[in-house]
Structure formats: C-alpha cells, structure tokens
ROBAVEX-337179 format. One record per residue (C-alpha): residue in one letter; x, y, z. Coordinates in steps of 0.05 Angstrom, whole numbers. Example, Ala and Ser with C-alpha at 12.3 -4.5 7.8 and 13.67 -1.06 7.14 Angstrom:
<pt code="a" px="246" py="-90" pz="156"/>
<pt code="s" px="273" py="-21" pz="143"/>
//
This chain:
<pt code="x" px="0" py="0" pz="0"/>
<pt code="x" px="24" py="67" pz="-16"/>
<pt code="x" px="2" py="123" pz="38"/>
<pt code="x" px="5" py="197" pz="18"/>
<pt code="x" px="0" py="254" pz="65"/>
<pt code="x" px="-11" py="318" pz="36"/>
<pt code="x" px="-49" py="374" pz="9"/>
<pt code="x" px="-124" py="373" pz="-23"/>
<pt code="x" px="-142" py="432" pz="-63"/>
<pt code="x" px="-196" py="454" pz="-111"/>
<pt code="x" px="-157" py="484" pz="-185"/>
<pt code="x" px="-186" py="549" pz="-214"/>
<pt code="x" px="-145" py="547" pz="-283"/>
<pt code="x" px="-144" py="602" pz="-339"/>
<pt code="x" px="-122" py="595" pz="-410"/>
<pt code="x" px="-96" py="653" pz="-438"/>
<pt code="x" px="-42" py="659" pz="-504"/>
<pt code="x" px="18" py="692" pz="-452"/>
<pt code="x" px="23" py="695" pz="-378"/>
<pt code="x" px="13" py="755" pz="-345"/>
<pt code="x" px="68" py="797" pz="-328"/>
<pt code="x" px="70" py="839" pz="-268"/>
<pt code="x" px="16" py="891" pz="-257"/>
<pt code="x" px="-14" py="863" pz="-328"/>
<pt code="x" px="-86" py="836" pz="-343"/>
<pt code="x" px="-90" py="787" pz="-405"/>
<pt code="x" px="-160" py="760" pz="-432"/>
<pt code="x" px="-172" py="682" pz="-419"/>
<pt code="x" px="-201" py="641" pz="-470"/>
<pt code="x" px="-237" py="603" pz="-417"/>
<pt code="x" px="-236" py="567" pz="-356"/>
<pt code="x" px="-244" py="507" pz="-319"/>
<pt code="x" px="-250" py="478" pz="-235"/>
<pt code="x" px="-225" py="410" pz="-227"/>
<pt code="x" px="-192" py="371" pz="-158"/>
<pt code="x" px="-121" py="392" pz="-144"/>
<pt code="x" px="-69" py="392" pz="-93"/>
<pt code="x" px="-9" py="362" pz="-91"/>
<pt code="x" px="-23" py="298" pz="-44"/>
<pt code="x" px="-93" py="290" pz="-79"/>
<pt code="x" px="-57" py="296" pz="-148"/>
<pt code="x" px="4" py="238" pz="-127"/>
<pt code="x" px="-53" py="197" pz="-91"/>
<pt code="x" px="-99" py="201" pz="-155"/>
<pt code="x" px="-39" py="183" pz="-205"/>
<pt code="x" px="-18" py="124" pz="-153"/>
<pt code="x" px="-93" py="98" pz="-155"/>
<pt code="x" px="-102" py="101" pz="-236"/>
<pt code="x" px="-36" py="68" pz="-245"/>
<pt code="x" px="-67" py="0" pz="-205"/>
<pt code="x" px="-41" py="10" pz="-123"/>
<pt code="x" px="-81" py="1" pz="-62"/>
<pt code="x" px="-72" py="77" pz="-45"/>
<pt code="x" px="-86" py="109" pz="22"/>
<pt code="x" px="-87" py="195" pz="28"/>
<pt code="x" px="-93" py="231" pz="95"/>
<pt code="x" px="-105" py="302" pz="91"/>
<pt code="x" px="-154" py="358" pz="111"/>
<pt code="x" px="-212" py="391" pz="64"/>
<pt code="x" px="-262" py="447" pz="98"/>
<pt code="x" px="-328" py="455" pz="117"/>
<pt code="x" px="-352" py="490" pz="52"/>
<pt code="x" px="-381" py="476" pz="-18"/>
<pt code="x" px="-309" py="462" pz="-46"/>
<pt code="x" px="-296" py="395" pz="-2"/>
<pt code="x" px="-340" py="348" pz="-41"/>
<pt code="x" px="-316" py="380" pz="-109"/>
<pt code="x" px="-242" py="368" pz="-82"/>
<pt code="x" px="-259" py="295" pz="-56"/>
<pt code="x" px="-294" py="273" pz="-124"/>
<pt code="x" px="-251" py="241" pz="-159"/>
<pt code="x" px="-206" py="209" pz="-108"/>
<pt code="x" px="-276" py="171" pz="-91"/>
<pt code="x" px="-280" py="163" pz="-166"/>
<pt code="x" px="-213" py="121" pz="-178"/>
<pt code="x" px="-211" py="82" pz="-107"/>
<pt code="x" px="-165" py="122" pz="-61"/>
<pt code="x" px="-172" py="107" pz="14"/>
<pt code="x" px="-203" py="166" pz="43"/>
<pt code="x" px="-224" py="143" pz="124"/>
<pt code="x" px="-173" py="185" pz="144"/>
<pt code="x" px="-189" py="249" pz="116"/>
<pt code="x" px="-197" py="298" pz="164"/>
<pt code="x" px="-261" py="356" pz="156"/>
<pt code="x" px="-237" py="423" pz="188"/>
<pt code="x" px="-280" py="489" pz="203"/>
<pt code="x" px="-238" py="537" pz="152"/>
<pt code="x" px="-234" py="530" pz="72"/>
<pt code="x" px="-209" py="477" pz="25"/>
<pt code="x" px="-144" py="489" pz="1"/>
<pt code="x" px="-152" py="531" pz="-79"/>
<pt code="x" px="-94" py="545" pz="-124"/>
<pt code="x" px="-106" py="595" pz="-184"/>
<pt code="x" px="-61" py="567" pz="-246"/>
<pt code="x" px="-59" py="605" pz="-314"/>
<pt code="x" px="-38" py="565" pz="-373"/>
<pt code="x" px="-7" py="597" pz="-437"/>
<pt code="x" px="-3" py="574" pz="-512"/>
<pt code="x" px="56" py="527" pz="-504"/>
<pt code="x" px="27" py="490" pz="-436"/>
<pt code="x" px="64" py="533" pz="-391"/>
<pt code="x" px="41" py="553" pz="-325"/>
<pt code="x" px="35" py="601" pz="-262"/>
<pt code="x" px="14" py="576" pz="-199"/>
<pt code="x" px="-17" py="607" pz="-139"/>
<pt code="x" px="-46" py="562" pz="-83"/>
<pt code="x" px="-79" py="585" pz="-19"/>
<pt code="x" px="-64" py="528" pz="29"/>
<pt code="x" px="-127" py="533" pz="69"/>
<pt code="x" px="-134" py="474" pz="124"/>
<pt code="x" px="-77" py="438" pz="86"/>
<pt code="x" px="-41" py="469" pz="132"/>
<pt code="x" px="-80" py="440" pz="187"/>
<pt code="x" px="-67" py="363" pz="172"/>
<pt code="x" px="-26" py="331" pz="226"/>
<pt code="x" px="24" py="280" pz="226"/>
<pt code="x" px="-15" py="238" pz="294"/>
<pt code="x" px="-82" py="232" pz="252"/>
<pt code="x" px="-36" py="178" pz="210"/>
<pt code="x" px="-54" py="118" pz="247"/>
<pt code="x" px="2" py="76" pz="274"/>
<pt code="x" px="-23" py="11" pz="235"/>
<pt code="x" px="-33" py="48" pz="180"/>
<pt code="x" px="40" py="67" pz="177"/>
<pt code="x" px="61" py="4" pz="191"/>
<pt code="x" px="26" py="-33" pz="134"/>
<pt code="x" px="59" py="27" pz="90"/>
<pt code="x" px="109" py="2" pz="36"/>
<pt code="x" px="126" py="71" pz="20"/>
<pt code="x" px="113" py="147" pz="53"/>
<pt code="x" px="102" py="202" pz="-4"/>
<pt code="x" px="104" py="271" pz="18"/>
<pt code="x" px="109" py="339" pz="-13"/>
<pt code="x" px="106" py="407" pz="14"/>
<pt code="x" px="37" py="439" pz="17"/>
<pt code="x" px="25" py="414" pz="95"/>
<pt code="x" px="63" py="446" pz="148"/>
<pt code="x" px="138" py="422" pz="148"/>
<pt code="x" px="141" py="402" pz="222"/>
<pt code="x" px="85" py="351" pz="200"/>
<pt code="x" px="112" py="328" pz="147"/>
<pt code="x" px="184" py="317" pz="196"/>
<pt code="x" px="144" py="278" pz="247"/>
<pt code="x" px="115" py="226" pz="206"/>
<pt code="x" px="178" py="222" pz="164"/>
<pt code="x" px="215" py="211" pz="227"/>
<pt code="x" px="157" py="154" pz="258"/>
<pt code="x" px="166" py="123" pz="186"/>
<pt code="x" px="234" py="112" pz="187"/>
<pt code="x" px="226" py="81" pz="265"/>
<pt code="x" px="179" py="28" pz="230"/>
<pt code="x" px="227" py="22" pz="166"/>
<pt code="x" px="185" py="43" pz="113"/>
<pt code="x" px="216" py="73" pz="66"/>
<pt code="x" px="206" py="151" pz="50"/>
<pt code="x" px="198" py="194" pz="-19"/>
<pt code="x" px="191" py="267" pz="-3"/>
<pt code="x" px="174" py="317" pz="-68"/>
<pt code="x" px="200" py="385" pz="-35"/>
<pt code="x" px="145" py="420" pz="-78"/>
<pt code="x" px="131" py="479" pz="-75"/>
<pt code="x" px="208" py="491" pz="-51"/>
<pt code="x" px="220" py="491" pz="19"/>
<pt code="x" px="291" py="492" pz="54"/>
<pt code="x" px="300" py="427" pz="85"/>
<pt code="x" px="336" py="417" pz="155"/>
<pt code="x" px="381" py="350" pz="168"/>
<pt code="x" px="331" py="320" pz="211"/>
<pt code="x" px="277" py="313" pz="146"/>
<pt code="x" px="333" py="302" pz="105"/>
<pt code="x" px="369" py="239" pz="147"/>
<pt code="x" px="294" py="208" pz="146"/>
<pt code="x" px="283" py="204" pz="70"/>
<pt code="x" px="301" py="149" pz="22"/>
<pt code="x" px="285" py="186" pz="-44"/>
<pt code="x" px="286" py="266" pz="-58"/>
<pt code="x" px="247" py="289" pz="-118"/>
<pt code="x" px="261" py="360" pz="-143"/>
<pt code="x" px="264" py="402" pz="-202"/>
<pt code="x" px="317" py="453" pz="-225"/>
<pt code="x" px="299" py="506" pz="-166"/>
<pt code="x" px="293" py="462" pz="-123"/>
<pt code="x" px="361" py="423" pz="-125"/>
<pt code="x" px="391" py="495" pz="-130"/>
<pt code="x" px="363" py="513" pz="-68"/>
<pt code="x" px="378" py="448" pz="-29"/>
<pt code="x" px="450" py="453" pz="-50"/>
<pt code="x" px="462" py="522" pz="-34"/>
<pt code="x" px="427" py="523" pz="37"/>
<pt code="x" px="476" py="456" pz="45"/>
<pt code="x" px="537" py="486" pz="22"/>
<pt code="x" px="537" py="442" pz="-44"/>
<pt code="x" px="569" py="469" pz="-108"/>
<pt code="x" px="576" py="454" pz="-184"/>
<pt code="x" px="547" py="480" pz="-247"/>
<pt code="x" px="533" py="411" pz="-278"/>
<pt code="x" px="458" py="388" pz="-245"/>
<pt code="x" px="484" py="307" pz="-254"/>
<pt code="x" px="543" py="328" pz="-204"/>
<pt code="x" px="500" py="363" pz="-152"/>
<pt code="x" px="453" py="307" pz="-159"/>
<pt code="x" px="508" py="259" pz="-144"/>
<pt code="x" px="547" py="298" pz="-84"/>
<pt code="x" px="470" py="308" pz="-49"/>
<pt code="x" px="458" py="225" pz="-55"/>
<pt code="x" px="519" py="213" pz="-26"/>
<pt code="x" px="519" py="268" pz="36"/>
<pt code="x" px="461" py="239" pz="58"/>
<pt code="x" px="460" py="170" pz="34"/>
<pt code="x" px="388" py="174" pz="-5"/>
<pt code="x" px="369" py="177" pz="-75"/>
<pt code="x" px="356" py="235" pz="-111"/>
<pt code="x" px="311" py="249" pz="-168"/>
<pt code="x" px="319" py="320" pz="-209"/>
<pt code="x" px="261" py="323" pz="-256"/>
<pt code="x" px="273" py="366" pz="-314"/>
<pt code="x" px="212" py="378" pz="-361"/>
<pt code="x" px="221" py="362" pz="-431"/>
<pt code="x" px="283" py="349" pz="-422"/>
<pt code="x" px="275" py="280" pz="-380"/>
<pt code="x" px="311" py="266" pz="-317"/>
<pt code="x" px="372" py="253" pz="-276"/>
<pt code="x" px="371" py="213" pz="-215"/>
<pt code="x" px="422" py="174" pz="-169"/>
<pt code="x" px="429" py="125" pz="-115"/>
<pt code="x" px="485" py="132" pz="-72"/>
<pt code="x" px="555" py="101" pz="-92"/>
<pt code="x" px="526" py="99" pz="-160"/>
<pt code="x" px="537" py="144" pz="-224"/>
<pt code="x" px="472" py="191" pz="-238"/>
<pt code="x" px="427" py="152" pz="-297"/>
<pt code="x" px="390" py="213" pz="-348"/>
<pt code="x" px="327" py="189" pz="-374"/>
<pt code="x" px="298" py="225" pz="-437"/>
<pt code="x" px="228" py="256" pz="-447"/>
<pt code="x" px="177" py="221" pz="-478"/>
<pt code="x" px="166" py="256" pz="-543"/>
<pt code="x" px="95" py="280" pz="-530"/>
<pt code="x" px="52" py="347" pz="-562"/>
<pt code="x" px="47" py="389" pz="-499"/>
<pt code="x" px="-19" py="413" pz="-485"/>
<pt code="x" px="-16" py="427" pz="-409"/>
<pt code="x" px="36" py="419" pz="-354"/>
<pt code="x" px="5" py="435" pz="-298"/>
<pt code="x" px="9" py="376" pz="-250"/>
<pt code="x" px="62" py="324" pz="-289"/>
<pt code="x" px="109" py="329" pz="-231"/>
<pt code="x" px="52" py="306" pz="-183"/>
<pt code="x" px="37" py="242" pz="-238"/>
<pt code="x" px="118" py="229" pz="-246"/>
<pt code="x" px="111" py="228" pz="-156"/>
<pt code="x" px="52" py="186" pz="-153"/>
<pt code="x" px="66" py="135" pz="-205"/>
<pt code="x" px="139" py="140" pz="-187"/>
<pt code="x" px="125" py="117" pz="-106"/>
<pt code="x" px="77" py="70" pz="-129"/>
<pt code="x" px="117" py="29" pz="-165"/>
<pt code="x" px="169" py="24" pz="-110"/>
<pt code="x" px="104" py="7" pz="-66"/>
<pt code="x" px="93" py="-52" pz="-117"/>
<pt code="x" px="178" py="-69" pz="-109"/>
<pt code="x" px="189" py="-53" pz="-177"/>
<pt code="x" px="273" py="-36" pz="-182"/>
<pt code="x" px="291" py="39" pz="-177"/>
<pt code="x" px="294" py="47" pz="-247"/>
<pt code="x" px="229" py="7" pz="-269"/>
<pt code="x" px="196" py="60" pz="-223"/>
<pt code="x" px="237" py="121" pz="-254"/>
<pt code="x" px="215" py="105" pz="-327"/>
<pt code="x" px="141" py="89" pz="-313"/>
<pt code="x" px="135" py="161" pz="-278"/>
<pt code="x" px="174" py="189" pz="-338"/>
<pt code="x" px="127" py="153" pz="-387"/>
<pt code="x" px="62" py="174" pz="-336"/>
<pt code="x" px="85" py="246" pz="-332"/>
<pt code="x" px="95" py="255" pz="-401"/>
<pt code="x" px="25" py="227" pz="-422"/>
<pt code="x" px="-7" py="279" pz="-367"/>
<pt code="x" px="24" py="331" pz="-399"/>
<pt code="x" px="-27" py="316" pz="-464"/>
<pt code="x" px="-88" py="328" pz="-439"/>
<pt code="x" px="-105" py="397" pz="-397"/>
<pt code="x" px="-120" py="395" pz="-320"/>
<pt code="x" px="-76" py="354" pz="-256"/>
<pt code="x" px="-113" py="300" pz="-238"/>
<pt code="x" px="-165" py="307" pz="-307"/>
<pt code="x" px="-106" py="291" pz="-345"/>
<pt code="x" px="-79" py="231" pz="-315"/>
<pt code="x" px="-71" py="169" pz="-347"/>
<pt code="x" px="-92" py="99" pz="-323"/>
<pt code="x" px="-44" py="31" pz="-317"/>
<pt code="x" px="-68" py="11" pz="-382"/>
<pt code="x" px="-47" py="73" pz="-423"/>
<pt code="x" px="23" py="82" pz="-383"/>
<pt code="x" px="36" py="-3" pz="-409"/>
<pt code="x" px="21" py="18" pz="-480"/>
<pt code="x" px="62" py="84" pz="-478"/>
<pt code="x" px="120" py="42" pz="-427"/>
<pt code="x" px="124" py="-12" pz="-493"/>
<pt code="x" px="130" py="43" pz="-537"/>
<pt code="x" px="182" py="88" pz="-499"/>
<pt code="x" px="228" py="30" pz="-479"/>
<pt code="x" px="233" py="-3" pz="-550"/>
<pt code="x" px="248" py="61" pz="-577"/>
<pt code="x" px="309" py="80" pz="-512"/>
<pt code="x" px="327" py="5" pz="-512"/>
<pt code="x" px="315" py="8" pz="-442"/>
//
C-alpha cells in the first residue's frame, strides 16, 4: 500500500495565449474547476496506475470539499482518514499559456492544518512507501517522516513547492524528488556546489546516503542512488498541451511502483512515461492516465530507448 500525506485543493485554471506579467491583465479564453493539490494529485496518479492507495489530509467545511474529494472517490483512493476542518479547502489559481506553460498560486487553506498523529500507527506500519510533498506544514511532514523511518518504511519526499529542508527531514528520506529550483536551493542552503545538475545530484545522494531524483521537463531526468553514477532518462516525445500537475503524476506513479517493489529504475521510467502522457491532456488530476495507457506508452518508450 502506498500512503500519501498531503495537500487537497480545488484548481481554478485560466487559459490565456501569454502569462501575465506583473501589474498586467490578459484575456482568458476560458476556464475550468477540477480537484487539485499536490497529495490528492500523487494519490490520484498512484490509484489510476493499479495501487491500493491510502491519502490523509484535511478539506473544509464549505461547498469546495466534495468537489475536491470527487474524484479520489472516483478512482478508489482510501479516504477514512481524511480529516473535515471548520476553515476553507485548500484553492490554487493556475494560468496556462499557448505552449502549456504555467503560473501557480495556491492558498493552502486547512492543508495546513493536517497533522502528522491523525496517521494511524497501523496504518504506517502496513505502508510500503511514505510520499510527501510540501503543501502541509513542514514540522508535520518531519514527524511522520521521522515515525516512518522508526517502523522502516521507506520515504519519498517531493519538496514541492520549494521549501529549505533541515538534516533531521533530510536523514529520514530514502528518495528526494526535485526540479531545477529546487536542487539549486537544497545545494546552496547545504553548502553544495557545481554547475553541472548530474554532479550536484550525485554529491546530495551521497551526503546523505538517499536517492535523488531532479526532474527536468522536456528534457527528462537525472537521478542517483548513492555510490552509484547519476542515470539521465529522456522525455517522452509528446505534443504538450498542459503541464500543470506532471510532476505530481511522475511522484505518484513514481512511489507507487516502489510500493509494488518494482527496481529503482522500473519506477523512474514508468513516472517518466506517466508524466509525459499527463502533460497531453489539460488539467492535474483530469489529465492523468490509467495503468493501461502508461503499459502501451512504457512498450513504446522503452523499444524506442532500448531500455
């Protein structure tokens, strides 16, 4: 089983030709609301792609809960330990331009509220993996880390949106998934240095003896284990319609694979191929695509990277 704790938000998202600058109104061409947040989006993506999942979280006591809820219920995801708070469901506000590129503004709501002892112990315990990410409150997100690793399962953190990250999270982890800001900020705040990403990537696995994976858009991925060279992974070569939310799919699909005890690698490359498919199709959790489509693309993009 694959347990997620995280955020659960409602997505308000514009499409428009350009992003706004500062100070600057642009015209949309329309709009949508679909379920969001970070640990709903890695929960959903874990569930389509075939693993018992469980999600513990917080939504409000307004009209956006149910709406935020839906399709979790929808695709399977455990949901007993969802917690309803008086205050408002998390909302993030995400513009999308021409070429599927986004802005992002989330309003955390009672996200931030979640704690770490509503995780039951024997929930934990029958945990193969821990995903986190960083739209609860960082202490929480510490404390279960830390009561994982006690019971030895392992744990995947997504520092997303970027948060500095003290030695006590950081010891606890078994996999760190960031993007390009994100490594740059770990590094610096740790006193890491180099200009090539596959080096920083490697001298970060090694300081604190956990794998790192630096996601990097069209442009694939780099990861490494410690005492091991850093692997790149390419794209799949896919007509980008809509980012927003690929990073969650790669996380979710990603961790449940390692739930499942597929290698290191098998998991890397099914994210890839799952994050690359979200990206087709607009919306987060709309636009993810089930264990059968992620087998048909997997054939596809293996054959063609004899991987």
């Amino acid at each position: 089983m694959l347990l997620v704790f995280g955020s659960i938000n409602v997505d308000m998202a514009f499409d428009t030709e350009v992003l706004p600058q500062a100070a600057e109104t642009v015209m949309g061409k329309g709009y949508r609301i679909s379920p969001g947040g970070k640990g709903a989006n890695q929960a959903h993506a874990a569930r389509l792609d075939g693993s018992a999942t469980t999600l513990v979280g917080a939504v409000g006591n307004d009209a956006m809960a149910e709406m935020a809820l839906q399709a979790l219920i929808e695709a399977g995801v455990d949901l007993s330990h969802i917690q309803r708070l008086n205050g408002q469901t998390g909302c993030a506000a995400i513009v999308v331009d021409g070429q599927g590129e986004n802005q992002i503004v989330v309003a955390p709501g009672v996200n931030l509220a979640a704690r770490a002892d509503h995780v039951p112990e024997d929930v934990l315990a029958r945990a193969n993996v821990l995903l986190l990410q960083m739209e609860t409150d960082y202490s929480q997100n510490t404390a279960l880390a830390l009561r994982a690793r006690q019971l030895g399962c392992p744990v995947v953190l997504n520092n997303a949106p970027a948060k500095p990250l003290g030695v006590d999270l950081l010891q606890a982890l078994d996999v760190l998934i960031v993007n390009q800001p994100e490594l740059t900020m770990t590094t610096q705040i740790l006193g890491i240095s180099a200009d090539d990403p596959g080096v920083l990537v490697q001298a970060l696995a090694q300081r604190f003896s956990f794998s790192v994976v630096l996601t990097l858009g069209g442009q694939g991925l780099i990861a490494c284990r410690p005492g091991e060279q850093p692997l790149m992974l390419p794209a799949m070569n896919v007509q980008v319609v809509d980012t927003t939310g690929a990073g969650d799919t790669f996380s979710g699909v990603f961790a449940a694979a390692l739930a499942r005890q597929q290698s290191f690698e098998q998991a890397l490359v099914r994210g890839l191929v799952a994050a690359g498919l979200s990206c087709t199709r607009p919306g987060a959790q709309l636009a993810q695509p089930n264990a059968k489509d992620i087998d048909a693309a997997l054939a596809i993009y293996q054959a063609l990277h004899r991987i």
